[in-house]
Every structure is written in C-alpha cells, then in structure tokens.
C-alpha positions in Angstrom: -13.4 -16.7 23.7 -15.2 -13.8 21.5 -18.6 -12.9 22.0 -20.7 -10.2 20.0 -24.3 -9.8 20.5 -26.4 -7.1 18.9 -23.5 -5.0 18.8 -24.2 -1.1 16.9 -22.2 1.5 15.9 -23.5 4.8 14.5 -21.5 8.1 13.9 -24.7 10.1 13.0 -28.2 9.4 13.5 -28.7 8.6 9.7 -26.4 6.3 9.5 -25.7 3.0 10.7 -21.7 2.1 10.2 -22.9 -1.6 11.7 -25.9 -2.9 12.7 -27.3 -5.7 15.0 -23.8 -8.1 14.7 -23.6 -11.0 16.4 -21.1 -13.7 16.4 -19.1 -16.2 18.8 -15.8 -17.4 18.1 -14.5 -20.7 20.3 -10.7 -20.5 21.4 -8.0 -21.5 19.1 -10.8 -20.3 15.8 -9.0 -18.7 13.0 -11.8 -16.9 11.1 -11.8 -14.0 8.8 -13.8 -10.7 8.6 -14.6 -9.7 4.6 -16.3 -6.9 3.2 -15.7 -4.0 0.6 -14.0 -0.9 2.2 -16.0 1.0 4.2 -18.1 -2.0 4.8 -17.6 -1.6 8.7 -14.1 -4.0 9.2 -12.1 -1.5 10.8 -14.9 -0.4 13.1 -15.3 -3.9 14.2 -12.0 -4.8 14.9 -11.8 -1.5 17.3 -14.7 -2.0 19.1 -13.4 -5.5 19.7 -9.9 -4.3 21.7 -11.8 -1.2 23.5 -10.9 1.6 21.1 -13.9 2.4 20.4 -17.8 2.5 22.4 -20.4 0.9 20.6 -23.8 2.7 20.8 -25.4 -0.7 21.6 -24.9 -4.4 22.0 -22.0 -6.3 23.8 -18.5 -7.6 23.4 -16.8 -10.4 25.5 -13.4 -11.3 25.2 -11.4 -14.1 27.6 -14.5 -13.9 30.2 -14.2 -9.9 30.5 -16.9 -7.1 29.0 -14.8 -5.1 26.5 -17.6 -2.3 26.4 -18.4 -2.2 30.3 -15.1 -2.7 31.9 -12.7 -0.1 33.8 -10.4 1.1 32.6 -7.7 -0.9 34.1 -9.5 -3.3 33.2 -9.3 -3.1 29.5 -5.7 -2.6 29.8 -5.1 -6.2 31.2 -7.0 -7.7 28.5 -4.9 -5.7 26.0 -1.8 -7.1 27.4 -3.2 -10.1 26.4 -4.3 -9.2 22.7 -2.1 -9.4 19.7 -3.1 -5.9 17.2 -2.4 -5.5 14.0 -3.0 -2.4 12.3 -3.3 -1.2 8.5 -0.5 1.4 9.4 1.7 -0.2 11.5 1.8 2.0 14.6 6.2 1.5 14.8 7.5 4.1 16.8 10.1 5.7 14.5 12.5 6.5 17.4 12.8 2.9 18.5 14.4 0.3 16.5 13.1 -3.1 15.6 14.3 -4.7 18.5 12.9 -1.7 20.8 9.4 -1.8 19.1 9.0 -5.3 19.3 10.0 -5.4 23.1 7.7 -2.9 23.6 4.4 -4.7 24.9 6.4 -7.2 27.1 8.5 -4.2 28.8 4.6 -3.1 29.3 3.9 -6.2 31.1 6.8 -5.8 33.3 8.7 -8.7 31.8 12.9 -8.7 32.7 15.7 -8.0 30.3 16.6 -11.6 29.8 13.3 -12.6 28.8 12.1 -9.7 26.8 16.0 -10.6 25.0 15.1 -14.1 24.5 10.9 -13.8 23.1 12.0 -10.5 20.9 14.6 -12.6 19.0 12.8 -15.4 19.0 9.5 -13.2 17.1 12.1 -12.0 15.0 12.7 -15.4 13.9 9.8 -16.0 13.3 9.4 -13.3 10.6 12.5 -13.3 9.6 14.4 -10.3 10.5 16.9 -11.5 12.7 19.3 -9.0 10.7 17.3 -6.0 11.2 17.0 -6.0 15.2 18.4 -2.2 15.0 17.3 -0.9 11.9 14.5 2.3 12.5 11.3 1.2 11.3 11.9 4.3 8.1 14.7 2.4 7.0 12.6 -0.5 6.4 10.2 -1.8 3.3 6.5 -1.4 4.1 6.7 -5.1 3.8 9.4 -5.7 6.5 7.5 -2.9 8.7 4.2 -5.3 8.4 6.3 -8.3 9.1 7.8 -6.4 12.7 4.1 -5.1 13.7 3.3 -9.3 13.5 6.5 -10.0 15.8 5.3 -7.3 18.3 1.8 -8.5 17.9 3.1 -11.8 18.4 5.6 -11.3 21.0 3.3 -11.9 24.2 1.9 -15.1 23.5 -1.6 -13.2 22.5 -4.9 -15.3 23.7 -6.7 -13.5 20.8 -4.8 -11.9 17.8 -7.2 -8.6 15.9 -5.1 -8.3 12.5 -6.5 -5.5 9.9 -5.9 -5.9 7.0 -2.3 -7.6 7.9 -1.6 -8.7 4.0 -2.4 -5.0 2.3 1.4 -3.9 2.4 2.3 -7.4 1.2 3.3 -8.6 -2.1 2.6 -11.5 -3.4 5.3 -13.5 -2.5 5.1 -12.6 1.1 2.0 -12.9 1.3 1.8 -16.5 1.8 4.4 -16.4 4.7 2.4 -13.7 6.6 -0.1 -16.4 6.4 2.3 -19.0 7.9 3.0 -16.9 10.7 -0.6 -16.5 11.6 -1.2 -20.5 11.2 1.6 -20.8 13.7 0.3 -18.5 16.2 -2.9 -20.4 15.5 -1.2 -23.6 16.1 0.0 -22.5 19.1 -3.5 -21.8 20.3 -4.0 -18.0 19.9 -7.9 -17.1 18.3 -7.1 -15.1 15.7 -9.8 -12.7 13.7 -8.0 -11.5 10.6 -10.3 -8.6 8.4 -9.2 -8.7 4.8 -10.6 -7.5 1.3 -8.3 -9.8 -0.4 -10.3 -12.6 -1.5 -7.4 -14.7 -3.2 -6.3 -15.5 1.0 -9.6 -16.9 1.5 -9.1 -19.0 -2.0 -5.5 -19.9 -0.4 -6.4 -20.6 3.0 -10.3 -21.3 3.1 -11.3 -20.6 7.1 -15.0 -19.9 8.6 -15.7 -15.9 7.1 -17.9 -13.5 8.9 -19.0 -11.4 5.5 -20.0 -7.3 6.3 -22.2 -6.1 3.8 -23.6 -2.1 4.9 -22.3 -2.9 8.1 -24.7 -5.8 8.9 -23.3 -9.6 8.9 -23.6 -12.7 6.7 -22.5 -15.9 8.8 -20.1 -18.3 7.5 -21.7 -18.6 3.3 -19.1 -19.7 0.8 -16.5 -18.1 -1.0 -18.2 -18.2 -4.0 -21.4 -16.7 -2.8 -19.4 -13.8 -1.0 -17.6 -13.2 -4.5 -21.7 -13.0 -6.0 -22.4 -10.8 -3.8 -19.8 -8.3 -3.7 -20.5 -8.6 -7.7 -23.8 -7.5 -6.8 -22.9 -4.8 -4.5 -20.4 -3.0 -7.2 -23.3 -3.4 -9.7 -25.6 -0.9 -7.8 
C-alpha cells in the first residue's frame, strides 16, 4: 500500500532534514511515526501525499509514484487519502457541515450522499450538534475532532494524521484513538506521526522511530524512550 525506498530530503546542502528512509506498509497497517520535534515527521508525512519533492528516493502509494506522477494524477490519489494536519486547515467561512462535505463535493459526489456520509462522520466524532457552527466558534479540540470527520469522510484507502492527538486532552484523547481503530477496522492504512509516547503505551502498534531524520524500524517502546533519553542528554 505504502512504499519508501531511499527517500532524501534536504533544504540546504549541509543539511540532511531525512536521509536514506525506507519502509513498506501492507494495507489495512496502522503504524506510527515517532521522533523529537524537528526530527523530520512532518516532512515525511508531506512528501507522502505529494506536497512536497524529495531530492531523492521514491514513494508508492495504492500502485501510483507519488514523486513522478502528473499532476492530475496526484490529485486522484488525494481524493483517495485521509490528511490530517497539526493546524487543522477548516475554512473559517464554512461551517462544520460545509467543511466536512468538502472533499466529497470534490469528488463530485450528489447532495443526498454527501448529506448522508457528512452526518454520518459527524457521528462518528461526535458533533452531531455542531453541523453549523464556524470552525472559530469551536474548542481546538472539537476543531481536531471535525478535521478527522473530513479526513474520514471519503472512505480514505490510506489516512496521513500529524500529530492528530496534540490539541487533545487527555480525556479525548483516547476517543481520537477509537476513531482511528475504526477507520482501521474498516480497512483504511493509516500512518499516524506522534511525539506523545503515552499513545504508544496505550495502544502499542509497529513504530517507525526518526532520529536526525534517518529511521529505526519497528524497536520497542522502551528502547525508543532510551533513546530519546540519550538524544536530550547531548
């Protein structure tokens, strides 16, 4: 479903922001990407859905070459992705309901359906009551909760979440964690980057580990808590 080999990114020649990653992830995998910040997460995750050129290396996603493809091309295989981001990316003009239709009015989806799979995300995160509420009116918590139902919405063969938990509290936290297991479930790959070790604690899943932007396969929780340990020290 996803695969990286000897992928690269560097924004100035002395600098490596990753280096020589390479990975495979089978579809229906729910794995996480860990690492201290700046520790090349984000960089991955938008090389992965195209908004971003690596300077080397390659990325296949559902059969199609994120980094070589047309244009037109990338844009179907985004309709097909689920995105997360750190900030959201609600459009403030458009209420819930509008922001979560969004991607499916994008597809070219009718009225009746976009009605019936927007309420139905809504459900799923529970915000059934705030369907036209503006995105400002809402917690950052309820605003991470709606850019899961739009992420959601279209059935995604691969989900990209960043850092989907760091506008959470606690007590959230573990449903945002429900909702992914159910998209899972469902059969969706999903690649969540988090610095939050207490999820991996939670909800233990295969973890590809960034350290200086170069990758430790699937090593235990415990060793990637010694090593972060280490990295602080120095």
């Amino acid at each position: 479903m996803i695969q990286v080999s000897k992928l690269g990114k560097s924004y100035s020649r002395d600098r490596a922001v990753l280096s020589d990653i390479s990975f495979t992830l089978a579809k229906g995998e729910f794995a996480y990407v860990t690492g201290t910040s700046g520790s090349g997460k984000s960089t991955l995750l938008r090389l992965l859905y195209g908004a971003e050129r690596p300077n080397n290396g390659t990325i296949s996603i559902n059969g199609v070459s994120v980094n070589r493809c047309s244009s037109f091309a990338l844009a179907q295989l985004r309709s097909k992705l689920g995105l997360v981001f750190q900030d959201f990316k609600l459009l403030p003009e458009r209420n819930i309901f509008e922001n979560i239709a969004l991607p499916l009015e994008i597809q070219g989806k009718g009225q009746t359906e976009i009605s019936k799979r927007v309420q139905q995300s809504l459900h799923y995160v529970g915000l059934e009551q705030k369907m036209r509420t503006l995105p400002q009116q809402l917690s950052a918590g309820e605003q991470q909760r709606v850019a899961i139902a739009r992420a959601l919405v279209v059935d995604p063969v691969v989900l990209l979440a960043d850092e989907p938990t760091g506008n959470i509290d606690p007590e959230h936290m573990a449903g945002i964690l429900e909702l992914f297991k159910g998209a899972n479930a469902r059969g969706t790959t999903i690649l969540m980057a988090t610095h939050d070790y207490s999820i991996l604690r939670r909800s233990p899943r295969r973890t590809l580990h960034l350290v200086n932007g170069q990758l430790d396969n699937d090593i235990s929780l415990e060793s990637i808590l010694q090593t972060e340990r280490a990295h602080v020290g120095n």
